[in-house]
C-alpha positions in Angstrom: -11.8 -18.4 -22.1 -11.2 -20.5 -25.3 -9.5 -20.9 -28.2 -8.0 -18.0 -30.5 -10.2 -16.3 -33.3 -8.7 -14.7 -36.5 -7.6 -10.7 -36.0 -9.7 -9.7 -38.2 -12.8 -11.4 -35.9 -11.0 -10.1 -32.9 -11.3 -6.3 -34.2 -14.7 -6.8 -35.3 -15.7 -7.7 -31.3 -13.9 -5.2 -30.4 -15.6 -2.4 -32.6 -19.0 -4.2 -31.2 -18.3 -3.6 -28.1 -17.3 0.3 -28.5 -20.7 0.3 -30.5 -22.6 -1.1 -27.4 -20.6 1.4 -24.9 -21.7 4.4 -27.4 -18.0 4.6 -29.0 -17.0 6.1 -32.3 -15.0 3.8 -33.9 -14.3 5.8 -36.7 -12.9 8.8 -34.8 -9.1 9.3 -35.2 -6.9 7.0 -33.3 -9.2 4.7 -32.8 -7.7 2.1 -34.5 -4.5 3.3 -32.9 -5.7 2.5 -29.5 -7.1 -0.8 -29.6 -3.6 -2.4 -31.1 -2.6 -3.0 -27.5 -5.4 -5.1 -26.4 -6.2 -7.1 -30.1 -3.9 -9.8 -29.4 -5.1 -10.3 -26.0 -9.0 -10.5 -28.0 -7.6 -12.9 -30.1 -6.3 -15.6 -27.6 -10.1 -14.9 -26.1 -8.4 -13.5 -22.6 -10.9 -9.8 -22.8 -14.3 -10.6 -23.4 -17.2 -7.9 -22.6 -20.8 -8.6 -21.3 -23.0 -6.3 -22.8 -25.3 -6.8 -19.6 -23.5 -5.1 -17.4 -21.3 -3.2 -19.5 -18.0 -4.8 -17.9 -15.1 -6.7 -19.2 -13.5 -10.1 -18.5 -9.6 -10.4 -18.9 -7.6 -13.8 -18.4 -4.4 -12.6 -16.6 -1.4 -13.9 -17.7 0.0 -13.9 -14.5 -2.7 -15.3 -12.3 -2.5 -13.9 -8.5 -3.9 -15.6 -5.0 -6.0 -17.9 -7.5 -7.5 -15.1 -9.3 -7.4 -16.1 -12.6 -10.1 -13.7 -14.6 -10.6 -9.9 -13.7 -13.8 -8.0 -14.1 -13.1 -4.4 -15.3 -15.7 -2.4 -14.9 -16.3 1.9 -15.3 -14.8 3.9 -13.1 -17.4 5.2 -10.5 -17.8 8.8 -9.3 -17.6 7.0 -5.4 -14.0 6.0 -6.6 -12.9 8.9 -7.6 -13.3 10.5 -4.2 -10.6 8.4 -2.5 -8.4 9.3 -5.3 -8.3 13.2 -5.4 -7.1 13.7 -2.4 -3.8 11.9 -3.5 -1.1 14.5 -3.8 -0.2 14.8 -7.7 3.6 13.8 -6.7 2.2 10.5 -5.5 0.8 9.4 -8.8 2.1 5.4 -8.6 -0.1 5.4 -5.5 -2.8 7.3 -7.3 -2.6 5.0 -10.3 -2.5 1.7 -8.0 -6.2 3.2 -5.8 -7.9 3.8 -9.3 -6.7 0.0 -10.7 -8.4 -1.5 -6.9 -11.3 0.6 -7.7 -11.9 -0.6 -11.7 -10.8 -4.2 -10.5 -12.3 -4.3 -7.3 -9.6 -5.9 -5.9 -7.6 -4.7 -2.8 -4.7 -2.9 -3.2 -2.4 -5.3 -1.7 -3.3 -7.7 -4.3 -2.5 -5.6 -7.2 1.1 -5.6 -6.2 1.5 -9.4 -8.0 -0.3 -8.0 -11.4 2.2 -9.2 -14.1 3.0 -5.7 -16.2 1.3 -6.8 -19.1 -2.0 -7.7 -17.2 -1.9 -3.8 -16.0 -1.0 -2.9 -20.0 -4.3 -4.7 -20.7 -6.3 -3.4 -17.9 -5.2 0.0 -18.7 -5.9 0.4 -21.9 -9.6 -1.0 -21.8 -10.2 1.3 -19.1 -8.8 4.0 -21.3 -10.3 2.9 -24.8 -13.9 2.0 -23.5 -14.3 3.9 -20.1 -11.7 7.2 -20.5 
């Protein structure tokens, strides 16, 4: 996705693209939540298009030759398949709403590196939760 920009830059896109997504960034713990994924901003693996509102992440741990991820908002469609998980299956639960977000199948999410998932988590939680 390119070279790395300076952390400072990196939090600046970052509060851009809560601004474009209708996001307070000076609400408490804002700050707080974004320290997971600034890193990542800064070796330019997240990137957002403001077009469609969805976000690009580099994995680190690419899978079948996927290299790049599109995360986009949880849909009301998806959440159908997902309620009627039982609350004691919540690994499966957690793995049907990362397919969904990703638009991947769920058999493929089984090689995302732990630190990809980290990533994708906390986007979905900062911009879409």
């Amino acid at each position: 996705m390119g070279n790395r920009v300076e952390k400072k830059v990196a939090i600046k896109k970052i509060k851009e693209w809560a601004d474009n997504l209708e996001i307070d960034v000076d609400e408490d713990g804002f700050n707080d939540s974004i320290k997971k994924i600034v890193m990542a901003v800064v070796n330019n693996r997240i990137d957002f298009n403001s077009t469609d509102r969805t976000f690009s992440l580099q994995l680190m741990s690419p899978i079948d030759g996927i290299e790049i991820v599109t995360i986009r908002e949880f849909k009301l469609e998806g959440l159908k398949s997902i309620q009627g998980i039982p609350e004691k299956e919540e690994f499966r639960a957690s793995i049907a709403s990362l397919s969904k977000v990703l638009d991947l199948p769920e058999e493929q999410l089984s090689q995302l590196g732990q630190k990809d998932i980290s990533r994708i988590n906390e986007i979905v939680a900062v911009f879409f939760g």
